[in-house]
C-alpha positions, -999 to +999 in steps of 0.1 A: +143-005+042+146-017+004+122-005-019+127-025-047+098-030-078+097-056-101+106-026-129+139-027-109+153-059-126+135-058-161+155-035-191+135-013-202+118-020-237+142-009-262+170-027-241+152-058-242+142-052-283+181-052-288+185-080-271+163-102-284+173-087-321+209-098-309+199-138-296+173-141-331+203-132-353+223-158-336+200-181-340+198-177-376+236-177-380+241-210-357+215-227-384+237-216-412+263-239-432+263-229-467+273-192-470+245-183-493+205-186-496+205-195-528+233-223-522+207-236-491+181-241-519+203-265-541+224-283-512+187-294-496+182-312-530+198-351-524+225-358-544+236-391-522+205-406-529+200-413-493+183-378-479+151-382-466+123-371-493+121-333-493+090-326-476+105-341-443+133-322-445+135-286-425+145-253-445+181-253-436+184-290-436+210-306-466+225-335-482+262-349-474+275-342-507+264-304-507+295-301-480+317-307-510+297-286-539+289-249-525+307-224-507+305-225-468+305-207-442+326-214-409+308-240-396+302-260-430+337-256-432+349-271-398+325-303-409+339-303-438+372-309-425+363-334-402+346-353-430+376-351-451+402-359-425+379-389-408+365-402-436+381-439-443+372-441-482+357-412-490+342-409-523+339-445-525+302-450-517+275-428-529+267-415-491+292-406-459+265-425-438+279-459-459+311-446-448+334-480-426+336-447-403+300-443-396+290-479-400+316-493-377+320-464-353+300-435-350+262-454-359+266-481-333+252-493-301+286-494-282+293-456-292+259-441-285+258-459-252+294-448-239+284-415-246+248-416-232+263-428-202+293-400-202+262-374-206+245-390-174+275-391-155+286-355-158+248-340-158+237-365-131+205-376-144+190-406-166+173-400-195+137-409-199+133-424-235+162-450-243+162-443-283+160-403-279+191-409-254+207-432-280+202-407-306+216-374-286+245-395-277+253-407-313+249-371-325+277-358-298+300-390-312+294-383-347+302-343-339+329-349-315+349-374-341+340-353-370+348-317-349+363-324-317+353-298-291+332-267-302+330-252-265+298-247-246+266-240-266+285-240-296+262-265-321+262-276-360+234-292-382+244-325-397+236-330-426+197-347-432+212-383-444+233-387-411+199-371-394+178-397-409+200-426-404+202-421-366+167-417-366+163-451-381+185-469-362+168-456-329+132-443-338+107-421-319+077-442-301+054-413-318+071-404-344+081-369-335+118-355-336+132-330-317+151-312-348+181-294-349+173-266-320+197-235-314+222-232-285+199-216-251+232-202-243+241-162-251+266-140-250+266-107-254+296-105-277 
């Protein structure tokens, strides 16, 4: 009949090497905003006074006002954007996070809820942990308002003050945070 091996349906090794080379260079790109390293280095440094200290903070992680100081690359550019076309007073306090947008709209009980339950609805499950669901669904607000839709697997890192301020309004039970985590989704472009 068939004689089919496991070898069958594995690539061989160098297939496999490019591929992975392919989905780690993606990942590295989807965790870039700035467009240079060196930029990275000084937008991590808090300027909004609101950042969490810097040894919390993750290597590509940066403040709010960064967005508005070094060059970007696409995706800094896009948030950029959305800041500056959402924003209700911007300039006018020291961080976006004290922003009437993010105080009365995207950082609230009533938006993460709506979309924790829009997440449920379409994926058909409940979450497990109320505040990690709370915080997942004010991240998708906060992206959707500032973005609008990216498309499937497409994802951006906020900046670490809106990071930290979703945090605490909806803390971990132990203390430990998912982090900003690459899309699992890749195409062979």
């Amino acid at each position: 009949m068939f004689d089919l091996q496991m070898d069958d349906f594995l690539p061989n090794p160098q297939d496999a090497a490019k591929i992975m080379a392919r989905f780690n260079a993606k990942q590295v790109k989807e965790q870039k905003v700035f467009v240079d390293d060196e930029d990275l280095e000084k937008a991590s440094e808090c300027s909004c006074t609101v950042c969490p200290s810097r040894e919390r903070l993750d290597r590509h992680d940066y403040c709010c006002k960064s967005l508005f100081l070094y060059p970007l690359n696409k995706r800094g550019k896009m948030l950029k954007d959305g800041l500056d076309s959402k924003l209700k007073e911007r300039g006018s306090s020291p961080c976006i996070t004290m922003d009437k947008l993010f105080c009365e709209r995207l950082i609230t009980e009533v938006s993460a809820e709506a979309a924790v339950a829009l997440h449920a609805y379409q994926n058909g499950h409940e979450a497990k942990d109320p505040n990690e669901a709370l915080r997942y669904g004010c991240y998708r607000v906060i992206v959707a308002t500032l973005l609008g839709p990216l498309g499937k697997g497409v994802r951006v890192r906020l900046p670490a003050c809106v990071v930290d301020a979703v945090r605490t309004k909806w803390p971990s039970a132990n203390g430990l945070y998912t982090g900003f985590k690459t899309s699992d989704l890749f195409d062979e472009e």
